[in-house]
C-alpha positions as a printed Julia matrix, in Angstrom:
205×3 Matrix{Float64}:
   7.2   -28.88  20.68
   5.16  -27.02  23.04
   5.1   -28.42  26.05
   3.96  -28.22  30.09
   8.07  -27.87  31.12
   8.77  -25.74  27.85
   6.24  -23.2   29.18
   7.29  -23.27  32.85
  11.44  -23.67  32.05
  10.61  -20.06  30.0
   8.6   -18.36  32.72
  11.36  -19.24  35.22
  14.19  -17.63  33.08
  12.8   -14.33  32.4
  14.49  -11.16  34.31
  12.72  -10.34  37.63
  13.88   -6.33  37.47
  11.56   -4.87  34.83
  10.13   -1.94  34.2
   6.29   -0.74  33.43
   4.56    1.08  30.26
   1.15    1.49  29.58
  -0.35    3.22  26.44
  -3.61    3.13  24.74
  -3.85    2.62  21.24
  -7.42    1.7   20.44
  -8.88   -1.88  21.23
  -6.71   -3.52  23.29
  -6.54   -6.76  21.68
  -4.35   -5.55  18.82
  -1.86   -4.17  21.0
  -1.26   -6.68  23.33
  -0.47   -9.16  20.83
   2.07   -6.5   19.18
   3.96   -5.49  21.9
   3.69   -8.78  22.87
   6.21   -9.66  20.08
   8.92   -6.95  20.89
  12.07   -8.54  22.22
  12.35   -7.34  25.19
   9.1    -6.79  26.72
   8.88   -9.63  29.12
   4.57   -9.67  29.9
   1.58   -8.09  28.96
  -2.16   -7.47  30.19
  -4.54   -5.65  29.3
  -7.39   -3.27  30.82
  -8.37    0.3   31.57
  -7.15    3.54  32.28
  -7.57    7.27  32.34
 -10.78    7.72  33.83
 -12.45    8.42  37.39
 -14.61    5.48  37.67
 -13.82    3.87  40.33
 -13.91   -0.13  39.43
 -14.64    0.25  35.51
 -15.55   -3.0   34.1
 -15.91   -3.54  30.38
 -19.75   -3.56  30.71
 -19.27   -0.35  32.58
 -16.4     1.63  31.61
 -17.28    5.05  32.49
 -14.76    7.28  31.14
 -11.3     5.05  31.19
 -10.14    3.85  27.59
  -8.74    0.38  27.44
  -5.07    0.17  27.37
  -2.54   -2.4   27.32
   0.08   -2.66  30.01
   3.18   -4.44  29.52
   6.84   -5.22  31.72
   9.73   -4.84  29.63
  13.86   -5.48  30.3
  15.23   -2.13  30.79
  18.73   -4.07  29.87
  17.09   -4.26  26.21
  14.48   -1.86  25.72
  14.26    1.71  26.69
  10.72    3.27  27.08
  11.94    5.45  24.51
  12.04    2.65  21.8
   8.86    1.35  23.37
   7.34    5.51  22.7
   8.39    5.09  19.14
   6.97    2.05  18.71
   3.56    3.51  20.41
   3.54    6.77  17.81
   4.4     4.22  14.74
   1.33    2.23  15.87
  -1.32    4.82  15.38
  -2.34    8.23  14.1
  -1.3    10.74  16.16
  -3.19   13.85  14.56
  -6.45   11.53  15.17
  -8.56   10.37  18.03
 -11.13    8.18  18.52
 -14.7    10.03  19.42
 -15.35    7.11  21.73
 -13.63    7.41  24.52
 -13.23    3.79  24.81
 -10.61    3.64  21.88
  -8.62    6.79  22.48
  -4.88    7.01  21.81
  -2.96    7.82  24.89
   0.48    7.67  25.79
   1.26    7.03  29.98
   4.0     7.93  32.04
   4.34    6.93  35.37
   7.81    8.65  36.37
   9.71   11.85  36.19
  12.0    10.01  34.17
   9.47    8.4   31.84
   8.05   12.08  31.04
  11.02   13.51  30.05
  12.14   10.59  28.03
   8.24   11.57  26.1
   9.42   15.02  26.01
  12.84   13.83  24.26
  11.14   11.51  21.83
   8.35   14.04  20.39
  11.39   16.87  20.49
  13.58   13.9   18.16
  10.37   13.24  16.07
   9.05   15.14  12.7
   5.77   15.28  14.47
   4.16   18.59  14.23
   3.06   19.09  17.59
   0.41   21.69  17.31
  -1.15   18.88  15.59
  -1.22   16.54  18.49
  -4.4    14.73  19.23
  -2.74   12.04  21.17
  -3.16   12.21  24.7
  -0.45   12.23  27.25
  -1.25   11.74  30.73
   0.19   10.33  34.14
  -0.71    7.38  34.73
  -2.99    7.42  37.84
  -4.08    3.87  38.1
  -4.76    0.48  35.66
  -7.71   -1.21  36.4
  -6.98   -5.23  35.32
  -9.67   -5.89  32.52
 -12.02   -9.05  32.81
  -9.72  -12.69  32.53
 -11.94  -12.78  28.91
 -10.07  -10.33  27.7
  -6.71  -11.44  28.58
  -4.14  -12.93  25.91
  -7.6   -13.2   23.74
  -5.63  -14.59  20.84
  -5.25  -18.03  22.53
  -8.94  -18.11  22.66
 -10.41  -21.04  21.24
  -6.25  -22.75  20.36
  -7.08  -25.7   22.75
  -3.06  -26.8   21.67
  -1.87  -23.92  23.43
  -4.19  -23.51  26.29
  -4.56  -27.0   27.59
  -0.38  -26.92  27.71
  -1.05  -24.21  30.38
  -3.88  -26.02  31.85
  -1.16  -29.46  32.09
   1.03  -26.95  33.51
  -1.19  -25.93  36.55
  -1.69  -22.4   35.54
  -4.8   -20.38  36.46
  -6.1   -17.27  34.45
  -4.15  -15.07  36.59
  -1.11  -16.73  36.34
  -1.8   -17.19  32.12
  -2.41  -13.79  32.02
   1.22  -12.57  33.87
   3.21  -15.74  31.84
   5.87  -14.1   29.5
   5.11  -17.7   27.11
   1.67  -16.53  26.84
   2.5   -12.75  25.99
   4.98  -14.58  23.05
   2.53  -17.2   22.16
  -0.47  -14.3   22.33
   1.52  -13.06  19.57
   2.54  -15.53  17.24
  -0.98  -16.81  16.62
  -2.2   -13.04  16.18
   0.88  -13.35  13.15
   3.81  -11.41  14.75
   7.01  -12.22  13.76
   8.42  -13.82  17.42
  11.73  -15.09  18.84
  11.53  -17.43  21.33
  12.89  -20.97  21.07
   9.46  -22.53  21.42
   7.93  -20.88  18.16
   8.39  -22.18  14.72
   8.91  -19.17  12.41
   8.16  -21.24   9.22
   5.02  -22.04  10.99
   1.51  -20.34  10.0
  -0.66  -19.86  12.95
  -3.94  -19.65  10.81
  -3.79  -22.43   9.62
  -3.26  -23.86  13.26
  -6.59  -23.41  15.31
């Protein structure tokens, strides 16, 4: 049962030494629910990137593209599987005319841009082909609270457990229960001891 201490006992067990990756694969709402799921990635937000406006908002994005950002366990998941997970998730040979929805994949280290280098050397992928883009990341803009874990939207069961628990949007949006539960109602397959497997979030609202 989903309760105010289930949420918080969760939060507090989660590893404090993660690590950051931040892609763009199109409206952000689909990806943040699907990495979401990974075992292994820890939180997830959402907002924009890749552009040189200076405080894009979703109103007025300029030229960013919305991505999703998410902290993940480097003692489980490499940014390499998190890469292949990125290129499985869209079309690489095609991008999005609107800026908006482009498909680009961020690093943010030395290390994180050779491990791209390693993973499209490993692939089939015929590189000349390559539409995706891949950039440094310079800096992610947080998009509006709206936006954040948008799944729960509207699933007063889930939210007002939050809302018993004393967290604000901020603190909803950085909860690792959220980024599970964000998930499961979007229909991912998640492992967490507070989510019923055999249970079908549509029918749940």
């Amino acid at each position: 049962m989903l309760t105010p201490t289930v949420v918080t006992e969760f939060d507090s067990q989660v590893p404090e030494d993660t690590k950051t990756a931040t892609f763009g694969l199109g409206c952000f709402w689909g990806p943040d629910a699907t990495f979401g799921a990974i075992d292994g990635v820890v939180r997830t937000r959402v907002g924009y990137a890749g552009g040189t406006k200076v405080d894009p908002t979703y109103e007025v994005l300029g030229d960013h593209t919305e991505v999703v950002q998410m902290e993940y366990d480097p003692e489980r998941l490499s940014f390499g599987d998190l890469l292949e997970r990125a290129f499985a998730e869209h079309d690489p040979y095609h991008q999005p005319q609107k800026r908006q929805y482009q498909n680009i994949i961020f690093t943010e280290t030395a290390a994180q841009h050779d491990q791209l280098q390693t993973v499209l050397d490993e692939s089939d992928l015929n590189h000349d082909r390559l539409e995706t883009r891949l950039e440094s990341l310079d800096r992610f803009h947080l998009a509006e609270a709206y936006h954040q874990k948008f799944n729960l939207r509207g699933k007063r069961w889930i939210t007002d457990v939050f809302t018993e628990a004393g967290y604000d949007d901020a603190a909803v949006r950085e909860s690792p229960a959220a980024a599970k539960l964000n998930a499961h109602v979007a229909g991912h397959d998640v492992s967490t001891p507070f989510v019923d497997q055999s249970y079908d979030p549509q029918l749940r609202r």
